[in-house]
KEMARVEX-562398 format. One line per 10 residues: number of its first residue (from 1); their letters; for each residue x, y, z of C-alpha. Coordinates in Angstrom, 1 decimal. Each point is the difference from the previous one (the first is absolute). Layout:
<pts>
NUM	a	X,Y,Z ~ ...
</pts>
This chain:
<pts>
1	xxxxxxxxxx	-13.6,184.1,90.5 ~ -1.9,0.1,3.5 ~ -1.1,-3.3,-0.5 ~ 4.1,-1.4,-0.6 ~ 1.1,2.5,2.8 ~ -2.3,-2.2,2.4 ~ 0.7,-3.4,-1.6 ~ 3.9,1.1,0.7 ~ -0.8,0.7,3.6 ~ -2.0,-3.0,0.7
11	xxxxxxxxxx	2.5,-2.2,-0.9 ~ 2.5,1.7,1.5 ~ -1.9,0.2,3.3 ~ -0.2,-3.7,-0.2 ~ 3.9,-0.4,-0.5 ~ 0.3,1.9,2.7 ~ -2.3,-2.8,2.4 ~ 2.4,-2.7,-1.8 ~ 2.8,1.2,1.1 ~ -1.2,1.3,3.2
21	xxxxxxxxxx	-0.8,-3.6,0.8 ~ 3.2,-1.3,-0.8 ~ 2.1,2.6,1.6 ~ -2.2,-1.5,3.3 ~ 0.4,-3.3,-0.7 ~ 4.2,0.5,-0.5 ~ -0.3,1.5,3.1 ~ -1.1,-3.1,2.0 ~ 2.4,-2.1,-1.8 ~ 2.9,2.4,0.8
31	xxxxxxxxxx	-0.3,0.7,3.6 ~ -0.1,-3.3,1.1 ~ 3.8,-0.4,-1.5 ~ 0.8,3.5,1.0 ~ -0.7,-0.8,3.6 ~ 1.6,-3.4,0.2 ~ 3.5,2.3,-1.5 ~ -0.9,2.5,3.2 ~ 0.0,-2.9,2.2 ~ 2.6,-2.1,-1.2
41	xxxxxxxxxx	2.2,3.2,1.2 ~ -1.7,0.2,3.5 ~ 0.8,-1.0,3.7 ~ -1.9,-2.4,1.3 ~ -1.6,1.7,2.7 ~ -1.0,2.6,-3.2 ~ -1.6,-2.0,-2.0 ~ -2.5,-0.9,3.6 ~ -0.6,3.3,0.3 ~ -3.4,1.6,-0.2
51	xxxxxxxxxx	-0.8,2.0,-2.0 ~ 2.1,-1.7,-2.5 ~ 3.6,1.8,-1.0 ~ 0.0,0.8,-4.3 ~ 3.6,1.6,0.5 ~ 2.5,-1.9,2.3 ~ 1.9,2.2,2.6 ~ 3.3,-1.8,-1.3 ~ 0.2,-2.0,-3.0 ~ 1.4,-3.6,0.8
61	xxxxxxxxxx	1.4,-1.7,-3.4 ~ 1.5,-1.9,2.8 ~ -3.2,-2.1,0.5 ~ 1.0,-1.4,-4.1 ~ 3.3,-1.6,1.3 ~ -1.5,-0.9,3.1 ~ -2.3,-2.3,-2.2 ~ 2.8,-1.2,-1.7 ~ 1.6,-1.5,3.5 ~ -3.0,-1.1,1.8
71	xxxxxxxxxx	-1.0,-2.2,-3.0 ~ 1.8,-1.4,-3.3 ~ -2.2,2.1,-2.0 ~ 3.1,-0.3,-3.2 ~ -0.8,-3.8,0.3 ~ -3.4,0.9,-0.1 ~ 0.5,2.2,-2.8 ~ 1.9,-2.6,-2.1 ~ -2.6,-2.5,0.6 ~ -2.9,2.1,-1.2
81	xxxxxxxxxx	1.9,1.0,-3.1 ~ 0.6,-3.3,-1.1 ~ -3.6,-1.5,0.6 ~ -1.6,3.1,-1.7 ~ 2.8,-0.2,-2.6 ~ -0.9,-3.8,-0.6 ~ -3.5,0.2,0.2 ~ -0.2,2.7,-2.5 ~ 2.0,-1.3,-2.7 ~ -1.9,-3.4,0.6
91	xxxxxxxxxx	-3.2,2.0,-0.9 ~ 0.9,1.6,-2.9 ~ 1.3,-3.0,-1.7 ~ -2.7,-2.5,1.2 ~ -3.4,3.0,-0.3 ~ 1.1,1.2,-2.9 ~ 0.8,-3.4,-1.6 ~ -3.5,-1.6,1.2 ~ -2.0,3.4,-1.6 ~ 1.6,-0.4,-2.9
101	xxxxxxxxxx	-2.0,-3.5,-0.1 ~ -2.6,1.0,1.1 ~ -0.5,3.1,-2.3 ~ 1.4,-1.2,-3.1 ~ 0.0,-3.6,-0.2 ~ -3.3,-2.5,-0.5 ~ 0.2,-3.3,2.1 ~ -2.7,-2.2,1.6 ~ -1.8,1.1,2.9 ~ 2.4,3.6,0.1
111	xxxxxxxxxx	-3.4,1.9,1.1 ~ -0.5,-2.6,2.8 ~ 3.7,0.2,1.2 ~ 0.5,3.7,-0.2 ~ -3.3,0.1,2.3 ~ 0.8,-2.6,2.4 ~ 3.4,2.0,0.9 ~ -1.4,3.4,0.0 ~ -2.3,-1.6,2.8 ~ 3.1,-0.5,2.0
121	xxxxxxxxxx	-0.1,3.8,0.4 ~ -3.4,-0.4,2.5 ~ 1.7,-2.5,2.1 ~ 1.4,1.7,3.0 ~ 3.7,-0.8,0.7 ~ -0.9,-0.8,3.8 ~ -1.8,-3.3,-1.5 ~ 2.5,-1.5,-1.5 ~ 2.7,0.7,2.7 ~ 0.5,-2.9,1.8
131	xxxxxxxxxx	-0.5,-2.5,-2.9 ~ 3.4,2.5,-1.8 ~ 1.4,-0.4,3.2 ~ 0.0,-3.8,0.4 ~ 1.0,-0.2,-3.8 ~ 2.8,2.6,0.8 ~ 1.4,-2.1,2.8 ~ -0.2,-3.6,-2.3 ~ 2.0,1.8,-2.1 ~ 2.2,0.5,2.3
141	xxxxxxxxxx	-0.1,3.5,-1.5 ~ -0.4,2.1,3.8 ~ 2.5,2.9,0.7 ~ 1.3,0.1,-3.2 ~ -0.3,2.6,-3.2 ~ -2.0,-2.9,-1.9 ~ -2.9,0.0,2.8 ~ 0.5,4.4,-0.5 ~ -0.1,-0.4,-3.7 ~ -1.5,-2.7,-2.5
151	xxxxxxxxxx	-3.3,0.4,1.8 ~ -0.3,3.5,-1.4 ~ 1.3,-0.6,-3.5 ~ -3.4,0.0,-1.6 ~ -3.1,1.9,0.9 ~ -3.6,-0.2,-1.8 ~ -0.2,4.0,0.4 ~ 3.5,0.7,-2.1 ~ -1.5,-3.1,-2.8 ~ -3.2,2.2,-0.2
161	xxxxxxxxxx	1.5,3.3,-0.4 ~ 2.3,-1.2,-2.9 ~ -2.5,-1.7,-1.6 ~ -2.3,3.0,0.2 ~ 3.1,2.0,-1.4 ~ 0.8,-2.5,-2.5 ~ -3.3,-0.4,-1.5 ~ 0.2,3.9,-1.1 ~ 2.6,-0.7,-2.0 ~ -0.2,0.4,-3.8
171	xxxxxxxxxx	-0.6,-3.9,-1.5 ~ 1.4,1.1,-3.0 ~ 3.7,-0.4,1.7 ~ -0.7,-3.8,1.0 ~ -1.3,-0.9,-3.5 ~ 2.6,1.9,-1.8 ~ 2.9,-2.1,1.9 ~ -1.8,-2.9,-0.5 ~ -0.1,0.8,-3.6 ~ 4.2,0.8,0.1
181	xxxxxxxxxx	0.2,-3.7,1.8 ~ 0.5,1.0,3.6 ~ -1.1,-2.5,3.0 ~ -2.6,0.6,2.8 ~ 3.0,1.0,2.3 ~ 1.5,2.1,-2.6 ~ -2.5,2.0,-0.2 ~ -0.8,0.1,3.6 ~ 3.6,1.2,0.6 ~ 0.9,2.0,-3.1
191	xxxxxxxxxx	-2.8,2.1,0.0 ~ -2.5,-0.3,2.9 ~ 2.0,0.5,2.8 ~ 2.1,2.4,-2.2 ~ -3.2,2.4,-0.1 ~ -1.6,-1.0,3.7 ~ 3.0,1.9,1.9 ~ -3.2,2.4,1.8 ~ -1.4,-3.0,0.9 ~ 2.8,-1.8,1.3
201	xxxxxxxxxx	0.8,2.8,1.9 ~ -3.2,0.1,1.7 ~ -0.1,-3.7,0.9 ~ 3.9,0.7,1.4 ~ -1.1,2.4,2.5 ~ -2.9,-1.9,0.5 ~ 1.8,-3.3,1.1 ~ 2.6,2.9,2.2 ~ -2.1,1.2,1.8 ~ -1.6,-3.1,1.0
211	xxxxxxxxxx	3.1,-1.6,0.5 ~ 2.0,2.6,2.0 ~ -3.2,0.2,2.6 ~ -0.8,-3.4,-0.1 ~ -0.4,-1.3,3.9 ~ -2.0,-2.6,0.6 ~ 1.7,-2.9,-2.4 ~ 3.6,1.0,1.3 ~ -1.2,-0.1,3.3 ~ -1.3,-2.9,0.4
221	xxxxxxxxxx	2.8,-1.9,-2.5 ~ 2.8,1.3,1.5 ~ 1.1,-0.1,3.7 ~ 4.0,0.7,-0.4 ~ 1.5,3.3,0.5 ~ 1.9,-0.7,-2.8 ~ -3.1,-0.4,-2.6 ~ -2.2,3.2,1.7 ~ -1.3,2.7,-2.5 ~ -0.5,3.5,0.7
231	xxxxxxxxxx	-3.5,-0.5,0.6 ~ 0.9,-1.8,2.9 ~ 2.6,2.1,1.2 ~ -2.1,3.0,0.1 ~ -2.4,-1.5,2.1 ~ 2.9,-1.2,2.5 ~ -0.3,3.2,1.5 ~ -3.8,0.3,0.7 ~ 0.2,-2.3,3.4 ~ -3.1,-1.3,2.0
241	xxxxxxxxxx	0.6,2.7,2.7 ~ 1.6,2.6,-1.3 ~ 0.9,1.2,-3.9 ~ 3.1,2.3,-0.3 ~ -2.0,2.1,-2.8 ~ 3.6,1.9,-1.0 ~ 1.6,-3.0,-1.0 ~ -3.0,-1.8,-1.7 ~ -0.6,3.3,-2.1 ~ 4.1,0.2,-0.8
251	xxxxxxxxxx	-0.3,-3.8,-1.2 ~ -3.0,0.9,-1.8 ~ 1.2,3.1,-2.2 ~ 3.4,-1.7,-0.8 ~ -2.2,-3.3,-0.9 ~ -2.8,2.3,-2.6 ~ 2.7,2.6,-1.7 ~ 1.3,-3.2,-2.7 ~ -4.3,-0.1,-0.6 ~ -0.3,3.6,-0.7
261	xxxxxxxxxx	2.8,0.1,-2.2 ~ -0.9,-2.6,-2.3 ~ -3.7,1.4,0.0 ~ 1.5,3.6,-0.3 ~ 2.0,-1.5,-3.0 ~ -2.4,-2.4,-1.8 ~ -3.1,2.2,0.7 ~ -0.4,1.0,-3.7 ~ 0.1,-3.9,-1.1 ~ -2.5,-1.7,2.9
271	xxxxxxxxxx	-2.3,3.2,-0.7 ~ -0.1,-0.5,-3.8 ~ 0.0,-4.4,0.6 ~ -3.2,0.4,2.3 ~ -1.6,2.0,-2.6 ~ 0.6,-1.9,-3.1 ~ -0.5,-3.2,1.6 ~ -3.7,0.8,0.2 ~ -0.4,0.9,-3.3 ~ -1.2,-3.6,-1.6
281	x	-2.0,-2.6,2.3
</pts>
């Protein structure tokens, strides 16, 4: 009984570290947001001052319409819906449909192929900048949602991960369709997609993510008011001489709540995706 008793208390002890180590690390991920809410509600001469302010004197909601009429941020807004709205859908039709050859079908040189594009992934994005640019501009394809979009319809990471996910799937499904007469894309749509929703998921908020911070490719392929992201509009308001750090935080929170709520929503699915797509190599 002595012995159990201490067994009990040792592991509890080290629950106790796990989750005192957690509880720190949520606390370094929280106050960064926590104080860009406090200052998105500050003067501007408070959020200069030193020591710095946690609780503003008055609460400004103002400074949220104020970004609203100094920028188009709704035009912004629209823009970065529809690129991360086309780039995701692209990603889970295209991924999903080039893991499904890769993890179920046989074909000459697949090994060599799947390889050669998961090698994209240690090329960085800088490299290959100007070369998408020139090809962006013969293609007459420059401030417009094609240059915003079909670029990012496809990704070696979201292949990987559903192919990862798909090979942990029973085989017994595949061969019992086959047996009932199905085709390769029957069984791709009927019942692997069907039972990869986790997956999917986690790929989605993936290709969000990226997409709805994404800078550097709509910066340098758009130049028209008209065709500006959010990205872009947030950093409108950090100038070379000054930064108005009210505004930029107001344009910031109103630009992260639509992340938060699809992560606050879909957290169950992209926790249990990650986890089973590790499963089988």
């Amino acid at each position: 009984m002595v012995q159990l008793a201490a067994d009990s208390l040792k592991r509890r002890s080290g629950h106790l570290w796990v989750h005192a180590v957690l509880l720190l690390g949520s606390v370094f991920m929280v106050v960064p947001f926590l104080w860009m809410l406090s200052t998105s509600l500050k003067t501007y001469a408070e959020s200069m001052q030193v020591p710095p302010v946690w609780i503003p004197s008055d609460w400004h909601f103002d400074n949220y319409s104020k970004v609203l009429e100094t920028v188009n941020f709704t035009r912004y807004y629209w823009n970065t819906f529809f690129m991360t709205a086309g780039r995701t859908i692209g990603q889970l039709l295209l991924c999903s449909l080039a893991a499904y050859a890769f993890a179920c079908l046989r074909f000459p040189g697949k090994s060599i192929i799947f390889v050669a594009m998961l090698s994209v992934l240690m090329i960085p994005s800088q490299v290959v900048m100007i070369p998408s640019f020139v090809i962006m501009r013969n293609l007459d394809w420059l401030d417009t949602f094609y240059v915003l979009i079909i670029p990012g319809i496809f990704s070696a990471f979201g292949t990987f991960l559903l192919r990862q996910f798909f090979m942990g799937l029973p085989k017994e499904l595949e061969e019992a369709a086959k047996i009932d007469g199905s085709s390769y894309f029957g069984i791709y749509w009927r019942i692997y997609l069907p039972l990869s929703s986790s997956a999917l998921v986690s790929l989605a908020i993936f290709t969000i993510l990226a997409s709805w911070n994404d800078l550097q490719w709509p910066l340098i392929m758009t130049s028209e008011e008209s065709m500006r992201v959010l990205s872009i509009g947030i950093s409108s308001f950090q100038g070379q001489h000054a930064t108005d750090y009210p505004l930029l935080m107001a344009a910031a929170v109103m630009a992260t709540i639509p992340i938060i709520l699809i992560f606050i929503f879909f957290q169950r699915y992209f926790i249990e995706g990650i986890a089973m797509s590790g499963i089988k190599g």
